[in-house]
C-alpha positions as CSV (number, residue, x, y, z in Angstrom):
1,X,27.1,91.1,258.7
2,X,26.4,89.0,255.7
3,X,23.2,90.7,255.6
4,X,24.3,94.0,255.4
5,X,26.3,93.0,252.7
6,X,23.7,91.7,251.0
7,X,21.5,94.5,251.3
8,X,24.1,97.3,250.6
9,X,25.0,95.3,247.2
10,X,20.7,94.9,246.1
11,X,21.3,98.6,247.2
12,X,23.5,99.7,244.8
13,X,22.1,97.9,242.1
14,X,18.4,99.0,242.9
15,X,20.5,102.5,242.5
16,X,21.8,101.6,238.8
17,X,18.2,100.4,237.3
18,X,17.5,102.6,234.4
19,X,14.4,104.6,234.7
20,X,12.8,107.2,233.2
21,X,10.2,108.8,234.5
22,X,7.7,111.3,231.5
23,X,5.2,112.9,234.1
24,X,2.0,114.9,232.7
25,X,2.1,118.1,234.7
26,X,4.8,119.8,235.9
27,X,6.2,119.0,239.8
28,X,6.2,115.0,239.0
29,X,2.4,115.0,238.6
30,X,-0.6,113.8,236.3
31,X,-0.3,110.7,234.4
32,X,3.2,108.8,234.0
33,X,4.7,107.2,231.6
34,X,8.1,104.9,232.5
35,X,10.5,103.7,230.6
36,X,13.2,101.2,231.8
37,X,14.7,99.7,228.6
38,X,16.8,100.6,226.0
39,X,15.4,101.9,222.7
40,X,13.3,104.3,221.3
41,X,9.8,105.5,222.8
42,X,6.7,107.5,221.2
43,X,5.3,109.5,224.2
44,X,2.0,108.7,225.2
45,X,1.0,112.8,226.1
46,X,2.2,116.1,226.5
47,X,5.4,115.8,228.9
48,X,5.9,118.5,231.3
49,X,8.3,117.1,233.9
50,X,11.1,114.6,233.9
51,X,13.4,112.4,235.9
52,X,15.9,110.5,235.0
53,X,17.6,107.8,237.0
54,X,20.4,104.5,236.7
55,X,21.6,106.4,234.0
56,X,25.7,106.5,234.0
57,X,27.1,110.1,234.0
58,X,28.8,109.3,230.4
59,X,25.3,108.3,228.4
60,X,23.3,110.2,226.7
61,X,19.6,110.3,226.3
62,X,17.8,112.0,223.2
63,X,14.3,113.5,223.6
64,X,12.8,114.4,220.3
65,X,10.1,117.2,219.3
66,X,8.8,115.2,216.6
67,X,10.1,112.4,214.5
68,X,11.5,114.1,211.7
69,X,15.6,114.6,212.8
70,X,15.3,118.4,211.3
71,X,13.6,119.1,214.3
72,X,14.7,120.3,217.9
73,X,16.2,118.0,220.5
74,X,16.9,117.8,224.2
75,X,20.2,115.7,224.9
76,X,20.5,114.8,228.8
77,X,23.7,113.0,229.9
78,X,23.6,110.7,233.4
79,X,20.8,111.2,235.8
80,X,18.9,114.5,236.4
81,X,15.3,116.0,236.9
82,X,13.5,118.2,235.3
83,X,10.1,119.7,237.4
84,X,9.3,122.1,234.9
85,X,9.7,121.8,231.2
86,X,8.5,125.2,231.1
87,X,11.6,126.9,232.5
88,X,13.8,124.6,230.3
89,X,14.6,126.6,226.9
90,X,14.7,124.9,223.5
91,X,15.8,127.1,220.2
92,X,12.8,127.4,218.1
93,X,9.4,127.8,218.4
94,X,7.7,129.1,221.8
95,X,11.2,128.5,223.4
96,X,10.4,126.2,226.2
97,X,10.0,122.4,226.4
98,X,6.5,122.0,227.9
99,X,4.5,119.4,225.9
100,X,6.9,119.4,223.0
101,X,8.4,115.9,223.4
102,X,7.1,113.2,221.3
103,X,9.9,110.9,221.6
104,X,12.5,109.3,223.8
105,X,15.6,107.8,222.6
106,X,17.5,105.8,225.5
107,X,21.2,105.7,225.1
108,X,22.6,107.4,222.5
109,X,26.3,108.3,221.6
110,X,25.6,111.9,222.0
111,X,24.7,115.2,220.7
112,X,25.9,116.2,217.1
113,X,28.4,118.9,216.6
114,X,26.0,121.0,215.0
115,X,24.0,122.2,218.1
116,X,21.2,124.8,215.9
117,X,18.4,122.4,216.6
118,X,19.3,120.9,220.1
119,X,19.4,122.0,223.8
120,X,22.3,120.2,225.5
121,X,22.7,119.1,230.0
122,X,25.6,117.8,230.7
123,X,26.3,115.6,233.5
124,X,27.0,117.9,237.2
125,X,26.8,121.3,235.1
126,X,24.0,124.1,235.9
127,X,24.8,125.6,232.5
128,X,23.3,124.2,229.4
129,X,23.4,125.3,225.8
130,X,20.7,126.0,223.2
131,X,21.2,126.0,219.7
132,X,24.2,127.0,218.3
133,X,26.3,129.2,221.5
134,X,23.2,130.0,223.4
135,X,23.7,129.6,227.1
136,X,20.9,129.1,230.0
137,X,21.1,128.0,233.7
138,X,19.1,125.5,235.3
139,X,19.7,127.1,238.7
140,X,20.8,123.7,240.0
141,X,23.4,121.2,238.8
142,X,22.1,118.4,236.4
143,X,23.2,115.3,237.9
């Protein structure tokens, strides 16, 4: 019994070990690119898919299109995944988030009350905004 117990605890902690996983193509393939640490990360190619694990439903993690602030952002809150950065609307430019992230910031407090710039998942909602009142669906939940 002391074994099960064992396991079930390595289990659950296996289950909390932040990772997140930039993939190259969208559906989880091409070249990948992991990140399992707090902090800020430049991408190391054009991210079309995403998922997002050990991450507690009340963080926040900030994908940026470039490094300058002015530009847009993706907020994600808990765990999620994303096969298709295609289908996933940001407010500017050519409207989706295929190749457009060229950093990752792990934990941050949240996104800002001005939304123009920034596409927001929350944690076990299948509606998301984009820009300032701008709704989408994901189709699924985000969790």
């Amino acid at each position: 019994q002391t074994t099960n117990i064992m396991s079930e605890q390595q289990t659950a902690t296996q289950q909390q070990q932040l990772k997140i996983t930039l993939y190259e193509n969208v559906n989880y393939g091409g070249s990948v690119q992991v990140i399992d640490k707090e902090g800020v990360y430049a991408t190391t190619f054009g991210v079309s898919s995403i998922v997002i694990e050990g991450v507690p439903p009340t963080k926040w993690i900030k994908f940026d299109e470039s490094h300058q602030d002015k530009d847009d952002r993706l907020y994600t809150q808990g765990n999620g995944r994303l096969p298709n950065l295609v289908a996933l609307k940001r407010p500017h430019g050519n409207n989706h988030w295929n190749d457009r992230i060229s950093r990752v910031h792990v934990f941050v407090g949240g996104p800002p009350t001005d939304l123009e710039n920034c596409t927001v998942l929350r944690h076990g909602q299948s509606g998301y905004t984009v820009g300032d009142g701008q709704n989408a669906d994901l189709g699924y939940p985000w969790q």
